[in-house]
RODREN-456246 format. One record per residue: residue number from 1; residue in three letters; chain; x, y, z of N, C-alpha, C in turn. Coordinates in steps of 0.001 Angstrom, whole numbers, plus 500000, padded with zeros to 6 digits. Layout:
BEGIN
NUM  ala  A  X  Y  Z  X  Y  Z  X  Y  Z
...
END
This chain:
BEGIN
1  unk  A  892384  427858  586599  891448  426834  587048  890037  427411  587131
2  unk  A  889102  426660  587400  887636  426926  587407  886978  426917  588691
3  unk  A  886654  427745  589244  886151  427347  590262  884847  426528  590736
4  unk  A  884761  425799  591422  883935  424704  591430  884334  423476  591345
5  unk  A  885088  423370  590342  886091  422078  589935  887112  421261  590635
6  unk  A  886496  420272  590813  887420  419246  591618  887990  417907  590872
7  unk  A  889545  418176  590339  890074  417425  589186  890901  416812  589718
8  unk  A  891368  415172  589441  892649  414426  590261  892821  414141  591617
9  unk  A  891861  414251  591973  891940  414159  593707  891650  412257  593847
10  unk  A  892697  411819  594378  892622  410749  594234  892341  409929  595882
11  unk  A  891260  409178  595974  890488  408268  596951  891115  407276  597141
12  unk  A  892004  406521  597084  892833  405386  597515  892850  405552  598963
13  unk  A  893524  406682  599626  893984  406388  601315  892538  406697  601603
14  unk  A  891269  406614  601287  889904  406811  601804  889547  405451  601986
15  unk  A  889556  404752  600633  889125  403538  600351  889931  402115  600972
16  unk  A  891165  402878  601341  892263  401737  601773  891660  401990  603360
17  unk  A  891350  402802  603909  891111  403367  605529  890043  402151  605624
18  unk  A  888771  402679  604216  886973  401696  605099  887672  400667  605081
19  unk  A  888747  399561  604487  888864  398615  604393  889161  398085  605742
20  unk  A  890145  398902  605934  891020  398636  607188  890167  398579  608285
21  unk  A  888699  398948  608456  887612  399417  609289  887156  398294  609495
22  unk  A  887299  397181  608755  886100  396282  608232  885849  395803  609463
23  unk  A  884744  395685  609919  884380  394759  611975  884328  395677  612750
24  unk  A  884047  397175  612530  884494  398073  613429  882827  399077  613367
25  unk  A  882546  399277  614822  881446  400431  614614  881344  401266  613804
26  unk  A  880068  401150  613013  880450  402489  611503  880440  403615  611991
27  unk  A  879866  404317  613047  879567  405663  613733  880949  405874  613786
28  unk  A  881548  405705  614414  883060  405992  614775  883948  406011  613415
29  unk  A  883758  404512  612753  884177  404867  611320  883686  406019  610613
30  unk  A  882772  406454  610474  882426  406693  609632  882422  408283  610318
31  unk  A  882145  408604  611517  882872  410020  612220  884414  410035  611667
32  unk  A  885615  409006  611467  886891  409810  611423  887011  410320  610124
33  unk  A  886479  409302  608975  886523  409464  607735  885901  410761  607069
34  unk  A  884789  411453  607652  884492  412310  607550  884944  413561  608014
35  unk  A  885793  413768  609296  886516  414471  609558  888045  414664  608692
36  unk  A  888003  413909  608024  888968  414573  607020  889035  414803  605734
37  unk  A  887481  415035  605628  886992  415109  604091  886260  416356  604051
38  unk  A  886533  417237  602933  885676  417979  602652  884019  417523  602121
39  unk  A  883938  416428  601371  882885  415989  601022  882564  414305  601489
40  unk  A  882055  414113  601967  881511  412916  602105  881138  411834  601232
41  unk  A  880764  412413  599852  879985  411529  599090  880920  410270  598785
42  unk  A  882306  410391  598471  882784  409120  598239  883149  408205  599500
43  unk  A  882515  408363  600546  882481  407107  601228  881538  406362  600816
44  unk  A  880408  406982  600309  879536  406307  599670  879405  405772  598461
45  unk  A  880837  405766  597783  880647  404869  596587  881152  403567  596466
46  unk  A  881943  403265  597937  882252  402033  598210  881175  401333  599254
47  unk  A  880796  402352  600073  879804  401551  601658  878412  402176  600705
48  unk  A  877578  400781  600901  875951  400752  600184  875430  401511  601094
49  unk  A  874612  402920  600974  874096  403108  601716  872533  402079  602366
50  unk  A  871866  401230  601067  870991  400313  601269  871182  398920  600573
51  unk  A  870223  397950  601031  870859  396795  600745  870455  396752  598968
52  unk  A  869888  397410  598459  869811  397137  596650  871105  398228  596170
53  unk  A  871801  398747  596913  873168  399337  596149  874260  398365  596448
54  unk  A  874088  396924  597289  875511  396709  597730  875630  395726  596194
55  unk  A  876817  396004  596372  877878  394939  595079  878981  394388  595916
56  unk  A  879134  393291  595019  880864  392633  595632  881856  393303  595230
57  unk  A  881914  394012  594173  883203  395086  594142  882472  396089  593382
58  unk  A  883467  397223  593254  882948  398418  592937  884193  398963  591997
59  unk  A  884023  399420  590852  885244  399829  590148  884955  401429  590218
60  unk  A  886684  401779  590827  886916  403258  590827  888036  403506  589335
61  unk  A  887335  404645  588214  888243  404708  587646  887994  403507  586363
62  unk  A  889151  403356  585509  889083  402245  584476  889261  401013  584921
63  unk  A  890062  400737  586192  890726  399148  586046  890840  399294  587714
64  unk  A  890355  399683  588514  890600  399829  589887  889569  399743  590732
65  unk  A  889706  397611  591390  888152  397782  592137  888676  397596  593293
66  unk  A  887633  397366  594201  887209  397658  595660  886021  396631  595971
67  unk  A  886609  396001  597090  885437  395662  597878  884498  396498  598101
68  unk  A  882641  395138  597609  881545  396997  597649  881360  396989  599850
69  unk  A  881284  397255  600339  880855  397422  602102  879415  397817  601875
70  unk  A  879413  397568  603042  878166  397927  604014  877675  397959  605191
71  unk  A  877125  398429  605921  876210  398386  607375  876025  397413  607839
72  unk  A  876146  396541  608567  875192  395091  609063  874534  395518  610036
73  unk  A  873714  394316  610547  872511  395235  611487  873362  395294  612749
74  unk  A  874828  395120  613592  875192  395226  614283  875785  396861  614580
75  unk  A  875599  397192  612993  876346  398949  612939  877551  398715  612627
76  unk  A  878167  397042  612213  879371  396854  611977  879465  397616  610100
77  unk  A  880733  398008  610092  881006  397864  608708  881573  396528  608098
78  unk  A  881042  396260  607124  881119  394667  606521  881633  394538  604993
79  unk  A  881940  393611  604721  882631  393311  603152  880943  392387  602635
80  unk  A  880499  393295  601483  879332  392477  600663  879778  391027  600425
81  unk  A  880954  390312  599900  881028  389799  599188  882123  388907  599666
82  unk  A  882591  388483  601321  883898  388367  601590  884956  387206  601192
83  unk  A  884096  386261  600126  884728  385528  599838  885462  385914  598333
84  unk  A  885190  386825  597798  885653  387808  596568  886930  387517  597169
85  unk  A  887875  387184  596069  889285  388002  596226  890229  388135  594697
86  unk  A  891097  387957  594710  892117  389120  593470  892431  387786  592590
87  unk  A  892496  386696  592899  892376  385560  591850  891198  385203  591095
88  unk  A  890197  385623  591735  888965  385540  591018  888560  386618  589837
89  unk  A  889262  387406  590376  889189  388527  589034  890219  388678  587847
90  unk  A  889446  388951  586468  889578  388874  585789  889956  390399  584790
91  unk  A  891309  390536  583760  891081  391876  583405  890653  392145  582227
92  unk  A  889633  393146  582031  889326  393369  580680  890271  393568  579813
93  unk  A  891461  393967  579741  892485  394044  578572  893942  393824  579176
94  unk  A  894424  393899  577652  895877  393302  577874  896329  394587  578575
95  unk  A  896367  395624  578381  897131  396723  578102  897406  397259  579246
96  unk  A  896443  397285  580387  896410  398010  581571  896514  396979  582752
97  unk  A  896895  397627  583896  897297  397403  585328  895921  396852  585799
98  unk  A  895135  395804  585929  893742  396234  587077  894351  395525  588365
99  unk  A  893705  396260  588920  893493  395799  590506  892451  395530  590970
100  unk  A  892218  394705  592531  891657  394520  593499  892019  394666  594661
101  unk  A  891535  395676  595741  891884  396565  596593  893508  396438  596681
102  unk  A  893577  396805  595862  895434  397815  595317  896329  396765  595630
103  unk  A  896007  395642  595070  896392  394097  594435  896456  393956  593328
104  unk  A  897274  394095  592124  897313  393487  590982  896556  392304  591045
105  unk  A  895800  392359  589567  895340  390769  589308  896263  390114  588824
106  unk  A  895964  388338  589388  896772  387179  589164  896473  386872  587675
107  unk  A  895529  386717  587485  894733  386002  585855  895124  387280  584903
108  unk  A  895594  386120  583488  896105  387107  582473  894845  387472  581969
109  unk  A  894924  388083  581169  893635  388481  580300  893263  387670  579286
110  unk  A  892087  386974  578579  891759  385773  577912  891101  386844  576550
111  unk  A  891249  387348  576553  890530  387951  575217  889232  387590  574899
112  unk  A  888340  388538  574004  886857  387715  573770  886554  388366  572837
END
């Protein structure tokens, strides 16, 4: 191996945790989540750190999205987009699995 290199480390029980957070003081959230991370940065690829990064979902990977989060001015953690959900999405190909927060999509794929 190489040192430096961080290969396969997979973010699901990170991303499944902010979810589970959603309405909850981010300080505290965002203290446990970090206590069990060596790096921090991928909390930040789901929670906007400002309001021109938030999105309604966020794809991790080829076919694997996520609600995008964020801050509200209460310090709550929040869903950008909360009326988004897994029927509304659509998959780019026949071939693969996509999801929405680790939901198979309902809709077949329409080709284009």
């Amino acid at each position: 191996m190489h040192a430096g290199k961080r290969r396969g480390r997979d973010y699901t029980p990170l991303f499944r945790f902010l979810l589970s957070r959603v309405g909850k003081d981010w300080t505290q959230v965002h203290s446990e989540a970090v206590s069990r991370l060596d790096d921090e940065a991928p909390i930040f690829w789901l929670v906007a750190r400002t309001e021109a990064e938030q999105q309604s979902s966020v794809l991790m990977g080829q076919n694997s999205y996520y609600s995008g989060l964020y801050v509200d001015d209460d310090n709550r953690l929040a869903i950008v987009d909360p009326t988004l959900s897994v029927e509304q999405m659509e998959p780019s190909c026949s071939c693969c699995t996509h999801t929405f927060n680790g939901i198979p999509f309902t809709r077949p794929f329409r080709g284009r």
